[in-house]
Wavefront OBJ file of the C-alpha trace (Angstrom):
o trace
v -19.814 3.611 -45.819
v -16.648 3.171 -48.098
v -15.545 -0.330 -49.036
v -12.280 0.104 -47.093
v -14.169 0.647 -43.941
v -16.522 -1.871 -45.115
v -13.817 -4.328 -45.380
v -12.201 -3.266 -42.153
v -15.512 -4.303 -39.827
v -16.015 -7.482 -41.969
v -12.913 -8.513 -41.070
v -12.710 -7.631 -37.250
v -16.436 -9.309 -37.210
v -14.775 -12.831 -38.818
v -11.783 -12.528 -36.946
v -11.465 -15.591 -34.247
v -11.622 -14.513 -30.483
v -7.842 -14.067 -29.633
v -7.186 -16.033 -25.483
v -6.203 -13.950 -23.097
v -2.108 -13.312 -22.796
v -0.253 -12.423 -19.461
v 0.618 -9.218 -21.006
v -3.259 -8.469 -21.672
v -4.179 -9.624 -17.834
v -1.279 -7.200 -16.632
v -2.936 -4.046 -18.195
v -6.667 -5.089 -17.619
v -5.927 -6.610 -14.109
v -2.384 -5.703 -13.311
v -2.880 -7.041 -9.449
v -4.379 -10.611 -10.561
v -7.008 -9.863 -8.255
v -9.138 -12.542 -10.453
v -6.695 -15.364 -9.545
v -8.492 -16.183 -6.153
v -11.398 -14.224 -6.264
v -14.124 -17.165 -6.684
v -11.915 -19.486 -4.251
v -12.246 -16.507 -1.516
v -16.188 -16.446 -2.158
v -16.210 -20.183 -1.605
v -14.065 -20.559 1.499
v -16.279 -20.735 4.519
v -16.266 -17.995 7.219
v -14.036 -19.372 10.453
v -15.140 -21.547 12.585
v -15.057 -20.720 16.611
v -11.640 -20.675 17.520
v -10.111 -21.472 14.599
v -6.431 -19.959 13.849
v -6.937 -19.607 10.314
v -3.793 -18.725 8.832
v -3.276 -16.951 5.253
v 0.486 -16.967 3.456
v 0.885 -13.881 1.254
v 3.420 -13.831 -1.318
v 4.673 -14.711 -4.724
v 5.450 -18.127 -6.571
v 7.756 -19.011 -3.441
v 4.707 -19.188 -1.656
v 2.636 -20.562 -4.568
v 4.401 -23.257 -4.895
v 4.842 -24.257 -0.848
v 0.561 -24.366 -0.361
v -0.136 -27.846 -2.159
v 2.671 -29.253 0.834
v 0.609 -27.473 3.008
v -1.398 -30.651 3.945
v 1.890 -32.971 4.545
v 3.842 -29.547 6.203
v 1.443 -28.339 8.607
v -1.415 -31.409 9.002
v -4.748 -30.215 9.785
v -4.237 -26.512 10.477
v -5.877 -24.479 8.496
v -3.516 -22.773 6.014
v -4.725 -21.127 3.297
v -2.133 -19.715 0.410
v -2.470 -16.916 -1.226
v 0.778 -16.441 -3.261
v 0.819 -15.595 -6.933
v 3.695 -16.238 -9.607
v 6.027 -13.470 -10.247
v 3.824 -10.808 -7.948
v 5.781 -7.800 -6.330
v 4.623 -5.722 -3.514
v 2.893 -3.409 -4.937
v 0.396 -5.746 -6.662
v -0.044 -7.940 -3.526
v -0.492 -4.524 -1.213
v -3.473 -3.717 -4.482
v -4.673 -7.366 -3.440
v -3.885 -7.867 0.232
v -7.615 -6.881 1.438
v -9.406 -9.237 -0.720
v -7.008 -12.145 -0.296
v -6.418 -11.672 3.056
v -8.249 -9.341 5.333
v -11.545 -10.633 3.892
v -10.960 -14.251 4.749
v -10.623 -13.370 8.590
v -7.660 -14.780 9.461
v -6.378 -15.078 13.085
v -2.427 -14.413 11.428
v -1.324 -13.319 8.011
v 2.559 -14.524 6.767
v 3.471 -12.344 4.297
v 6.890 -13.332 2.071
v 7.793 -11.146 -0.477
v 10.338 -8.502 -1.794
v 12.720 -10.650 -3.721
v 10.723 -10.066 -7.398
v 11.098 -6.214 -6.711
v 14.850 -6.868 -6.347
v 14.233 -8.708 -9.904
v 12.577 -5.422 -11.591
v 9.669 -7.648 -12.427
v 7.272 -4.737 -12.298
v 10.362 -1.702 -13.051
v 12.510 -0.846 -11.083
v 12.130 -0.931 -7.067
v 14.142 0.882 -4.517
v 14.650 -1.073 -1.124
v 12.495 2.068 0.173
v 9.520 1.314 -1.810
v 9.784 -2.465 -0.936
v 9.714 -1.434 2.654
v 7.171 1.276 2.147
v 4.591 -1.505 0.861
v 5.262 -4.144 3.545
v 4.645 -1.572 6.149
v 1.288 -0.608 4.173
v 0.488 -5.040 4.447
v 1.241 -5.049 7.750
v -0.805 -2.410 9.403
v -3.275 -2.691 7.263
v -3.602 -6.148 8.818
v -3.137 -4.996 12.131
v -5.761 -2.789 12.106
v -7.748 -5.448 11.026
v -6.960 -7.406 14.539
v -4.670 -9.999 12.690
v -1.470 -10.698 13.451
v 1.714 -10.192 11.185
v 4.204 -12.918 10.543
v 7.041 -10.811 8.286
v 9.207 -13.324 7.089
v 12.865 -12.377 5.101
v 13.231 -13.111 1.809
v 15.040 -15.771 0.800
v 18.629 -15.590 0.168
v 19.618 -15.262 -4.286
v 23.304 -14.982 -5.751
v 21.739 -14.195 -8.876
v 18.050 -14.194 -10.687
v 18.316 -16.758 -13.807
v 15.318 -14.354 -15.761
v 17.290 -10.663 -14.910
v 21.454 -12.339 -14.687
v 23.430 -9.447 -13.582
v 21.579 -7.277 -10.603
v 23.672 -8.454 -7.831
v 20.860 -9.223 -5.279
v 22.598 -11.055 -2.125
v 23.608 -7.828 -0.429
v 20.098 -5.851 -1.116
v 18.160 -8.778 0.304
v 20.458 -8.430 3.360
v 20.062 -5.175 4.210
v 15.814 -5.238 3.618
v 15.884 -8.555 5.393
v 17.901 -6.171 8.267
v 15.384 -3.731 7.810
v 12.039 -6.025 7.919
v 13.573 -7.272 11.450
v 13.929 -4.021 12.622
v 10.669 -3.297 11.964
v 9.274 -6.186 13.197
v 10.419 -5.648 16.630
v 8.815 -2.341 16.290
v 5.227 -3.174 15.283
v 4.391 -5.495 17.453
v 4.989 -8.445 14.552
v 7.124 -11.451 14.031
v 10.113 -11.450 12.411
v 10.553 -15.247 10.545
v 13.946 -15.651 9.380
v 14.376 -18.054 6.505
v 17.513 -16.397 5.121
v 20.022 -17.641 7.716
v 18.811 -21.077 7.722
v 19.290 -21.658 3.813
v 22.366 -18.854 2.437
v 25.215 -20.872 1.080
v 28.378 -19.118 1.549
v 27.930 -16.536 -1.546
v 24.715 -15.528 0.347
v 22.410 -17.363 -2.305
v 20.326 -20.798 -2.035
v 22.511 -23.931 -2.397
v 21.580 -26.551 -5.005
v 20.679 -28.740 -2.670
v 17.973 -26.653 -1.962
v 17.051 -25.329 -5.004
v 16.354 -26.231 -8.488
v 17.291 -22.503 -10.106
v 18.390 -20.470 -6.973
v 15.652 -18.586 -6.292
v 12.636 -21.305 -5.726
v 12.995 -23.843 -2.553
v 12.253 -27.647 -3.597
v 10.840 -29.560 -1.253
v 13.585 -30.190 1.416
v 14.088 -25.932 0.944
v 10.370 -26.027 2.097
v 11.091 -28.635 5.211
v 13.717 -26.064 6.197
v 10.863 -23.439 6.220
v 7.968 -25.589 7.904
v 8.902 -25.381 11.136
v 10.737 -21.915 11.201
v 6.978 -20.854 10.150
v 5.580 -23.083 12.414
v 7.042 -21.042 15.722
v 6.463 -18.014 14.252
v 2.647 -18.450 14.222
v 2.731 -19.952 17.455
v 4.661 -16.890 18.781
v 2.569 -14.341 16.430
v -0.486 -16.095 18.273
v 0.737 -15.541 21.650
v 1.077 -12.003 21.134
v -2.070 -9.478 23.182
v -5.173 -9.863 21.477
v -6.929 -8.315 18.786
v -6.047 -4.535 17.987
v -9.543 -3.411 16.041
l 1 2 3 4 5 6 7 8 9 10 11 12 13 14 15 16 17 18 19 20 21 22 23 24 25 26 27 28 29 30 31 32 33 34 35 36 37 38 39 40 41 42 43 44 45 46 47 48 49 50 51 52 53 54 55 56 57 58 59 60 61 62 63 64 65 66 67 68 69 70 71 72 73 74 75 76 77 78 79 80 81 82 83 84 85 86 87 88 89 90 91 92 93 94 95 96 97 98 99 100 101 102 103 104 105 106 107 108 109 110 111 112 113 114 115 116 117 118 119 120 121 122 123 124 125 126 127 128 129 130 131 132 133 134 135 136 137 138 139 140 141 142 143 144 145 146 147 148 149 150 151 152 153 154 155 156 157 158 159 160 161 162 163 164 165 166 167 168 169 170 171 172 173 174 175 176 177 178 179 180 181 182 183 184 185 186 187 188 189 190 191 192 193 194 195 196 197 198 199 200 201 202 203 204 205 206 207 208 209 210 211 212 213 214 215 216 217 218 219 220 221 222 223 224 225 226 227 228 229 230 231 232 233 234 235 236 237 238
C-alpha cells in the first residue's frame, strides 16, 4: 500500500460520522417512507366498527393532525401528511401509510407542491395521473376516497414567480370531475378560503400557502361532511 492511499483510509477511518441531511434522505429514501413507519407498526388494528380515518398529504396536512383532538373530538383520525411531499412520493408511500392501517376512509390533499416544482417540474396531467393511482388504489382496497382541492395560492414564497392561482383552478376542476366519476367525494376547501386574487387571505394564513388555525376551523367541518357523506356511500368494493 502507498502512503497516499495509506493516508487516504486513515483519514476516512478518523473522520467523525457526518448526521443525516434532507438532501441525503431524498436520494436514500426519496418517499420518506421511514417518517411513519414505526408509528404504523405501533397503531393497533381497528376496532369493530370503528371509522378509522387516515389524512394523506403534505405539510398542510402535517400541520392540521396535532388539532386533530380539539377539531374532530374522539374520532379516530390518524395523519399521515409529510412536509414538502408531492404526489409522486405520497402515491410511492400511500400503501404503507394508508392501505395498511385499514381505514374505513382515506382524505387525500395534495397537488399544490407539484405546482411548486418541489420534486421538478409537474404537469397538471401527472398531478392528476397520481391522484387517480391514490384513489383506486384505495378503492380497491374497500376504502373510501375523500379528494379534497387544493388550497387556493397567489404565489409560493420558496419558488416567487410560477403563477399558481389559475393551475390550481383548473386541477381543482378536474379532481371534481373526477370525483363524481369514481364513486368518491369531492371536498372543496378552495371556495371557502380564495381571497379575491384566488390566493389565501392573511387572515388565514401566515405565508399564503399554510392555513393557521382559524384556516383549519374553516376546513374542520367541510371535512367533517365529507366523511360522513364518503361513509354513506355502498359498502366495501374488495
Amino acid at each position: 500500500m502507498n502512503r497516499l492511499v495509506a493516508c487516504a483510509l486513515f483519514a476516512l477511518a478518523v473522520a467523525p460520522v457526518r448526521a443525516q441531511t434532507p438532501d441525503d434522505r431524498l436520494r436514500t429514501d426519496w418517499a420518506n417512507l421511514a417518517r411513519y413507519r414505526d408509528a404504523n407498526a405501533k397503531l393497533p388494528p381497528p376496532a369493530p366498527g370503528e371509522n378509522r380515518v387516515v389524512f394523506m398529504g403534505n405539510s398542510i396536512t402535517d400541520s392540521w393532525a396535532p388539532l386533530f383532538d380539539s377539531l374532530f373530538p374522539g374520532k379516530p383520525y390518524i395523519g399521515r401528511g409529510i412536509s414538502a411531499q408531492t404526489t409522486p412520493q405520497m402515491l410511492v408511500r400511500f400503501r404503507q401509510d394508508v392501505v395498511a392501517l385499514h381505514p374505513r376512509v382515506v382524505v387525500i390533499l395534495a397537488g399544490t407542491n407539484d405546482i411548486a416544482g418541489n420534486t421538478g417540474p409537474s404537469t397538471l396531467e401527472m398531478i392528476e395521473d397520481n391522484l387517480a393511482s391514490m384513489a383506486e388504489i384505495a378503492q380497491a382496497n374497500g376504502i373510501r376516497v375523500v379528494l379534497a382541492s387544493v388550497l387556493p395560492v397567489y404565489d409560493y414564497p420558496w419558488r416567487p414567480g410560477l403563477s399558481p392561482a389559475q393551475k390550481i383552478v383548473d386541477l381543482n376542476r378536474w379532481i371534481k370531475g373526477y370525483a363524481e366519476a369514481h364513486h368518491a367525494v369531492y371536498l372543496d376547501f378552495h371556495s371557502a378560503m380564495a381571497d379575491a386574487r384566488l390566493g389565501l387571505p392573511p387572515e388565514l394564513s401566515r405565508d399564503g400557502v399554510h392555513p393557521n388555525e382559524a384556516g383549519y376551523r374553516i376546513m374542520a367541518p367541510l371535512t367533517r361532511r365529507a366523511i360522513e357523506q364518503a361513509l354513506s356511500i355502498g359498502g366495501d368494493r374488495r
